[in-house]
C-alpha positions in Angstrom: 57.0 72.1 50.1 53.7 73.7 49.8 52.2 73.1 53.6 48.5 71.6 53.3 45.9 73.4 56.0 44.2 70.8 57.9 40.6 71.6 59.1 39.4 69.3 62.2 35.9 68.0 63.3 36.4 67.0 66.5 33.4 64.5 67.2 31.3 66.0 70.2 32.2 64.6 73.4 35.5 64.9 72.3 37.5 66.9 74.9 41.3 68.6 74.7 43.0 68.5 77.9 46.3 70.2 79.3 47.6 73.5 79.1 49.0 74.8 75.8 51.4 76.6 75.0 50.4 80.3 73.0 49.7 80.6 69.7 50.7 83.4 67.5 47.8 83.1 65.0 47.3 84.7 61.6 46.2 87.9 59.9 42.7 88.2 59.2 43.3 89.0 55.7 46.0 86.9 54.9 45.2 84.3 51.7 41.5 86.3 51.5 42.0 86.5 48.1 43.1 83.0 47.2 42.3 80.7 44.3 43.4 77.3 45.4 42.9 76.0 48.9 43.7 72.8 50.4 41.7 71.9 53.0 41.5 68.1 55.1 38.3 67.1 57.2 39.6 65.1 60.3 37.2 63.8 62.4 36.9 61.6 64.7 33.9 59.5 62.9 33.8 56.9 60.0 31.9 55.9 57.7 29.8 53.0 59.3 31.9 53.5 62.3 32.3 55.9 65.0 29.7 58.6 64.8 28.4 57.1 61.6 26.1 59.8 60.4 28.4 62.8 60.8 30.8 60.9 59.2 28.5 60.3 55.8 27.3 63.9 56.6 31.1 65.6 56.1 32.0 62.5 53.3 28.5 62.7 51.4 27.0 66.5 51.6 29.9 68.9 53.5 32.6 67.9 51.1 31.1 68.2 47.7 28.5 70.9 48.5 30.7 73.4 50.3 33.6 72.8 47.0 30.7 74.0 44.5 29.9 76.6 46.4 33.3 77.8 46.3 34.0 77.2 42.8 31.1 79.0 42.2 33.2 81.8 43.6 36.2 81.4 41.7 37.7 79.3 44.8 39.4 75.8 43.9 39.0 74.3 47.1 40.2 70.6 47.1 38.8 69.1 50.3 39.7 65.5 51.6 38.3 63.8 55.4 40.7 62.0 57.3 38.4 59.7 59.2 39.2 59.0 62.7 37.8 56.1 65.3 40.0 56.8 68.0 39.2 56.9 71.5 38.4 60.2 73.0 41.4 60.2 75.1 43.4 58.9 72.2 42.0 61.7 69.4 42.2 64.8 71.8 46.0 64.1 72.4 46.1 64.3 69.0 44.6 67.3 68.7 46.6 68.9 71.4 49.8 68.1 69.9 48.5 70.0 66.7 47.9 73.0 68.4 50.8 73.1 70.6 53.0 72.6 67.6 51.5 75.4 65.4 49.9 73.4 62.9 46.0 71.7 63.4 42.8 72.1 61.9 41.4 75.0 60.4 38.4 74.3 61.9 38.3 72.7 65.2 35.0 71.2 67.3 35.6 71.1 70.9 33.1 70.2 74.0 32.1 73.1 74.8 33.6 72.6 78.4 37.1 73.0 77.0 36.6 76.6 75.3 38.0 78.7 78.3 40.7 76.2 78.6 41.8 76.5 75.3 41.1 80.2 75.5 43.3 81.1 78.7 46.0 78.9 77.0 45.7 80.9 73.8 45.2 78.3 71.3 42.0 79.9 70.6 41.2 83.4 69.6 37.9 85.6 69.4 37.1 85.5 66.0 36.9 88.7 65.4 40.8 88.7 66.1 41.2 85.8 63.5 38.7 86.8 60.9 37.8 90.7 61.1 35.2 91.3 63.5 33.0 93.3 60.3 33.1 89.7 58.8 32.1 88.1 61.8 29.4 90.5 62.9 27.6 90.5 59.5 26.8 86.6 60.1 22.9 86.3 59.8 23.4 82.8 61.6 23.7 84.7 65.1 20.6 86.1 64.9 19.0 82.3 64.6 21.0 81.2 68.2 19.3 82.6 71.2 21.9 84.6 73.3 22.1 81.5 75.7 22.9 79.2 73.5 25.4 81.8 72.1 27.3 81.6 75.8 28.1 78.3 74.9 31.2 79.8 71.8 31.8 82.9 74.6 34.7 83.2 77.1 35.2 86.8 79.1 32.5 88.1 77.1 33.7 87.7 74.1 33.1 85.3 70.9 35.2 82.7 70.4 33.2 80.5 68.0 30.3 78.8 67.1 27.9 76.9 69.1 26.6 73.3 67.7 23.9 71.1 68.8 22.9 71.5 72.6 20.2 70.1 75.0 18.3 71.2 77.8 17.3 70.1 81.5 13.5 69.3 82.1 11.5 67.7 85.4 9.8 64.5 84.1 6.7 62.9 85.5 4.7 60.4 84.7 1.0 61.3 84.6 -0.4 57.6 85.3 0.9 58.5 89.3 -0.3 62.1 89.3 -3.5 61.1 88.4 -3.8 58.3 91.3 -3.2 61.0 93.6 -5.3 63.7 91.9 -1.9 65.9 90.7 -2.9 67.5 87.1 -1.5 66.9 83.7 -0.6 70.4 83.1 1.6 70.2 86.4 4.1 72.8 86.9 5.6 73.9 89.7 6.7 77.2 90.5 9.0 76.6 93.3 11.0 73.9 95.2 8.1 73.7 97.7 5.7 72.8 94.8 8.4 70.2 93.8 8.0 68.8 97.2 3.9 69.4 97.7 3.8 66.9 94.5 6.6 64.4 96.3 4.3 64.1 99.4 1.4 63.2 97.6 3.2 60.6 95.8 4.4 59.0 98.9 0.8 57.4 99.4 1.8 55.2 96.5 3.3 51.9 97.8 6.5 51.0 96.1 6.6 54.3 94.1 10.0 56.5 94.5 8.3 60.0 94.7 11.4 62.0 93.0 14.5 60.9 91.1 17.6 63.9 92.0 20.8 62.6 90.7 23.1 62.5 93.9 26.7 61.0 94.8 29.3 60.0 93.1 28.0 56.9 91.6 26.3 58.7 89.0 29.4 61.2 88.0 28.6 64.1 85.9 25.2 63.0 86.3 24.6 64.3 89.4 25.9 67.2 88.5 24.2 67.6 85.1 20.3 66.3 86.1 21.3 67.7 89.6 23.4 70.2 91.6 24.0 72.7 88.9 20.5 72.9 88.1 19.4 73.2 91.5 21.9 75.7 92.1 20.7 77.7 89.1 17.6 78.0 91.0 19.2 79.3 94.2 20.2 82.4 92.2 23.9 81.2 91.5 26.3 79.7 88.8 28.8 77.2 89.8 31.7 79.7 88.8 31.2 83.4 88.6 33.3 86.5 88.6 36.3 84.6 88.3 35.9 82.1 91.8 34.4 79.1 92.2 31.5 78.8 94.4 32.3 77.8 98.1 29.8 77.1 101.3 27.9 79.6 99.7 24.2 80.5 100.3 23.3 78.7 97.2 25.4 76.1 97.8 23.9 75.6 101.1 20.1 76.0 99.8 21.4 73.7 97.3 22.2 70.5 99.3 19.2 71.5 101.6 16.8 70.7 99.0 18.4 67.3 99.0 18.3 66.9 102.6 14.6 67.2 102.5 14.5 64.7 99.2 16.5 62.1 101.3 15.8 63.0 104.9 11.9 63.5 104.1 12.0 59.6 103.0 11.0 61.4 98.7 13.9 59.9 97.3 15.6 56.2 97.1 19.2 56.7 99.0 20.1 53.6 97.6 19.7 54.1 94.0 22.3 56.8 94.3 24.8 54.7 95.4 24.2 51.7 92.8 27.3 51.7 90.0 24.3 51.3 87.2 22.1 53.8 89.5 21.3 55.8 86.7 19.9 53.6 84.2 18.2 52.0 87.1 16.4 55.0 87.6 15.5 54.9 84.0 14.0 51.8 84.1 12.0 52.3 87.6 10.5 55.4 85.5 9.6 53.1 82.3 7.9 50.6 85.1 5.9 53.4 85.9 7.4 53.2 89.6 9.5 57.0 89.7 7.1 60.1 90.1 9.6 62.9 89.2 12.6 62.8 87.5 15.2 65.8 86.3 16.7 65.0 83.0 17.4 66.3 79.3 15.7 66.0 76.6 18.0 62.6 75.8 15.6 60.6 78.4 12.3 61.5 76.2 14.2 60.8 72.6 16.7 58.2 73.5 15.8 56.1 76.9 11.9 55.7 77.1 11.7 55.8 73.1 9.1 53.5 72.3 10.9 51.4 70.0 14.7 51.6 70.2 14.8 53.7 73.7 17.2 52.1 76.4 14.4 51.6 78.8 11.3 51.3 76.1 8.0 52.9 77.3 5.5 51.9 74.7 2.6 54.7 76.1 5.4 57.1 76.7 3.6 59.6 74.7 0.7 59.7 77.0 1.9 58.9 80.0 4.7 61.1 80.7 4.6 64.6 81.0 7.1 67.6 81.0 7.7 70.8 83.4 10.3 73.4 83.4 12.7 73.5 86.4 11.6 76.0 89.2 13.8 78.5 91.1 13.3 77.8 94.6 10.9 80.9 94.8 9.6 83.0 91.9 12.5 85.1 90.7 15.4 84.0 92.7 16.7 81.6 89.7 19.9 83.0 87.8 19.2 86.1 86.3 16.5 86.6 88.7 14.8 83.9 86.5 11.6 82.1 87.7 12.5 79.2 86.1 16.3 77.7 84.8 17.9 74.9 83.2 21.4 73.2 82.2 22.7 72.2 79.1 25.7 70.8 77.1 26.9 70.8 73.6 30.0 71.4 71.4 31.4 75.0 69.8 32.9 75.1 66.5 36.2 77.1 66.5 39.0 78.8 63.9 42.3 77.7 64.6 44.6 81.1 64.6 47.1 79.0 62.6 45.3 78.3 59.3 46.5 79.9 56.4 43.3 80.6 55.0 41.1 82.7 57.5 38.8 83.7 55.2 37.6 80.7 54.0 37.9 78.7 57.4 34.9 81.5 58.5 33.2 80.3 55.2 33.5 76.7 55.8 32.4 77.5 59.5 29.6 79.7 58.1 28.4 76.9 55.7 28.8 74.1 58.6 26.5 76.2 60.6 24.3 76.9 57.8 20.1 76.2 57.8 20.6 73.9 55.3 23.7 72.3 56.4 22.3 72.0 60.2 19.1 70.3 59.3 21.0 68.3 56.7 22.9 66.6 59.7 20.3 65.4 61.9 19.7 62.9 58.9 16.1 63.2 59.0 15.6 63.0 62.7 14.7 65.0 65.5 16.9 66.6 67.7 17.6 70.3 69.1 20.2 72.1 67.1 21.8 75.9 67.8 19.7 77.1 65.3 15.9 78.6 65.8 15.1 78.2 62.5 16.1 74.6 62.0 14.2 73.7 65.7 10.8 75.5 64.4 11.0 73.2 61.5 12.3 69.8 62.3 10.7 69.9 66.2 7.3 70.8 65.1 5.9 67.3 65.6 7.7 66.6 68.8 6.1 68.5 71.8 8.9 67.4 74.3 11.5 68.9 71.8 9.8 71.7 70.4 9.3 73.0 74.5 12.6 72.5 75.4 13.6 74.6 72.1 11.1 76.8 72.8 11.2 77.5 76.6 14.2 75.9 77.5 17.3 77.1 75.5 16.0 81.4 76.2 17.0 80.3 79.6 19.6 77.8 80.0 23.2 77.5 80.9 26.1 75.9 80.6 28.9 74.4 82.6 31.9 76.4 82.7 34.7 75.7 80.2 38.0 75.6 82.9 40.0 73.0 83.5 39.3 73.0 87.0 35.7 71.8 86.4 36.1 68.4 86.9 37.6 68.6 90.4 34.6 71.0 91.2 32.0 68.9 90.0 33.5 65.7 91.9 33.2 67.4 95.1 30.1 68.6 94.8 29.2 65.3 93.5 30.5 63.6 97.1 28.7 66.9 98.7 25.2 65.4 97.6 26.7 61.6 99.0 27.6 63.4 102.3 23.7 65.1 102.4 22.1 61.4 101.2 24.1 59.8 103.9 23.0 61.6 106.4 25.1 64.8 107.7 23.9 68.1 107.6 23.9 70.5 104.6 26.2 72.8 106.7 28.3 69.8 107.1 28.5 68.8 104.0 28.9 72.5 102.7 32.2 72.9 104.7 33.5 69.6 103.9 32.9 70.9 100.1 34.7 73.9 100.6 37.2 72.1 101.9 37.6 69.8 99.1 37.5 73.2 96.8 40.5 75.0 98.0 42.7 71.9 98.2 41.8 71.7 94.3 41.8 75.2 93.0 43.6 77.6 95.8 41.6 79.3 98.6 41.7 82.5 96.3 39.7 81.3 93.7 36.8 79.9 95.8 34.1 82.5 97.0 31.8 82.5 99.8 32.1 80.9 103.7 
């Protein structure tokens, strides 16, 4: 029987867990020259379900524009979509069991956290091992995905697929309070003592929390996303580097200092970071117009104080809040010895070694990744894709979006993809608890460290 390739989208958020066994993979030039293809869409998105539009985005415009484009060629591709609306949990077992069995999608989407996972385990490849790396070099897409957003598909230093839609980290503040205590509208500050400087003026302001830092573990990933990793960006280091997780660290110390003088120095609400719904409280304090500073991405502006649909509506959001990049504690000691940094998140589009037809899985990826195809997706709204091009177009009449595209994405970075992540982050998220209730950053580093080598082996942690 004639074995039909299945090609996966894996809706973002989506996440494969466990360790894999190897894969052989394929040759890159096996099938090239193929006439009939078979290919199946499964995603985890319906139509009028889960993930709605990318489902009527892979049923309505993927499907039939990518088969005329390949008949165009010669190609019969027959293309179908499985549609999915599975739990996470539920879908990436699925998706597991594909890969450990040989078989899956030709195309797979993973949270970009799972890439070195899934790497290290060998059920991905670098594409240049699955396709040809002439073939995947001669891409004109990677020249429309700055090089940081480009980390995002990279493990080792080398490319493993396809970045999709990301984000970025910004410090937002709401201009009504700067103005009451004479702050500008054009604030941005160029250090963590400039974070602070503005904090202390905002203090005079009765029943005004001065800044927002995501700590504890209340708030999860949270803290670490809109906190810690940030921060630590701008002590000069990256949660995991040169193959060790970061211990009691300088950075790691500078780190949860900076919080001590949030929550010691009286500039941030202890409380709120304990608070089960402490986040979206936060939200709402902001909307009231009763949070200075805040660190979030660019989901807060679009999605939470959104005029009309946002979770915490803020109907003179557009001229009351204002945006700043993230500073490194001192000019130049950021990552990279950047003056300014930022986080981000978003999915990476992979070939599965398995399929039968490499050369057309790169096409479909190609296409999928496409200017058209990309801009086709967002379904008329705005939001920050991998692609420049796309951004300069669909962003221009969104200033919080087109400056985190523009300023943001040259500079950001991204979590680590290692199954050991989510240990790390939970201790550093009860790291930031430890500082907000009190004990020292040196305390609190130790106890971290601690916490560390009981999850990952002292030999993978670095530092004190």
């Amino acid at each position: 029987m004639r074995r039909t390739t299945v090609f996966v989208l894996v809706a973002v958020g989506g996440l494969l867990a466990g360790c894999l066994g190897r894969s052989e993979g394929t040759d890159p030039g096996r099938n090239a020259d193929a006439k009939e293809v078979a290919l199946t869409i499964v995603a985890n998105a319906a139509v009028g379900g889960k993930n709605a539009r990318g489902a009527a985005w892979i049923n309505d415009w993927v499907i039939p524009r990518f088969t005329e484009q390949q008949r165009a060629k010669g190609v019969d591709v027959t293309v179908r979509f499985e549609q999915n609306g599975a739990g996470d949990e539920d879908f990436k077992t699925k998706v597991a069991l594909d890969f450990k069995t040989g078989g899956g999608g030709d195309i797979v989407e993973l949270d970009g956290i799972w890439l070195g996972e899934f790497a290290q385990a060998g059920q991905v490849r670098p594409l240049d091992e699955v396709i040809g790396r002439p073939e995947v070099d001669a891409w004109d897409g990677w020249e429309q995905i700055p090089a940081a957003v480009r980390a995002l598909g990279e493990f080792d230093g080398r490319r493993y697929g396809v970045p999709m839609g990301t984000d970025g980290r910004v410090l937002f503040f709401n201009k009504k309070l700067f103005a009451r205590v004479g702050l500008p509208d054009d604030w941005q500050p160029r250090s963590w003592d400039d974070l602070l400087a503005a904090g202390e003026r905002l203090r005079a302001l009765p029943g005004v929390v001065p800044i927002q830092l995501n700590a504890g573990t209340a708030m999860g990933e949270a803290t670490s996303m809109q906190g810690v990793l940030p921060v630590l960006a701008g002590a000069g280091e990256q949660v995991y580097e040169n193959g060790r997780w970061q211990g009691a660290t300088d950075g790691v110390e500078a780190t949860l200092d900076l919080y001590r003088r949030v929550y010691g120095g009286g500039l941030g609400d202890p409380v709120l970071q304990q608070e089960a719904n402490g986040r979206d409280r936060s939200f709402a304090l902001f909307a009231e117009n009763r949070i200075g500073i805040l660190l979030e991405s660019d989901y807060f502006w679009r999605s939470v104080v959104e005029p009309r649909n946002g979770a915490a509506k803020m109907a003179d959001r557009d001229t009351a809040v204002g945006w700043a990049l993230v500073p490194a504690r001192q000019p130049g000691a950021g990552v990279g010895g950047q003056d300014f940094v930022s986080m981000s998140g978003g999915g990476v589009r992979v070939v599965n070694p398995n399929t039968e037809f490499p050369r057309q899985a790169w096409e479909l990826l190609r296409f999928l990744n496409s200017f058209e195809a990309v801009k086709t997706s967002l379904g008329g709204g705005a939001q920050l894709t991998q692609r420049t091009d796309v951004n300069d177009e669909v962003l221009a009449g969104d200033p919080v979006l087109s400056f985190v595209a523009e300023r943001v994405l040259p500079i950001t970075r991204y979590r680590p993809g290692l199954a050991d992540y989510p240990r790390v982050s939970a201790a550093l998220q009860q790291a930031t608890a430890d500082v907000v209730a009190g004990r020292s950053p040196g305390e609190a580093a130790g106890n971290y460290r601690d916490a560390l080598v009981r999850a990952v082996g002292e030999a993978s942690v670095a530092g004190g």
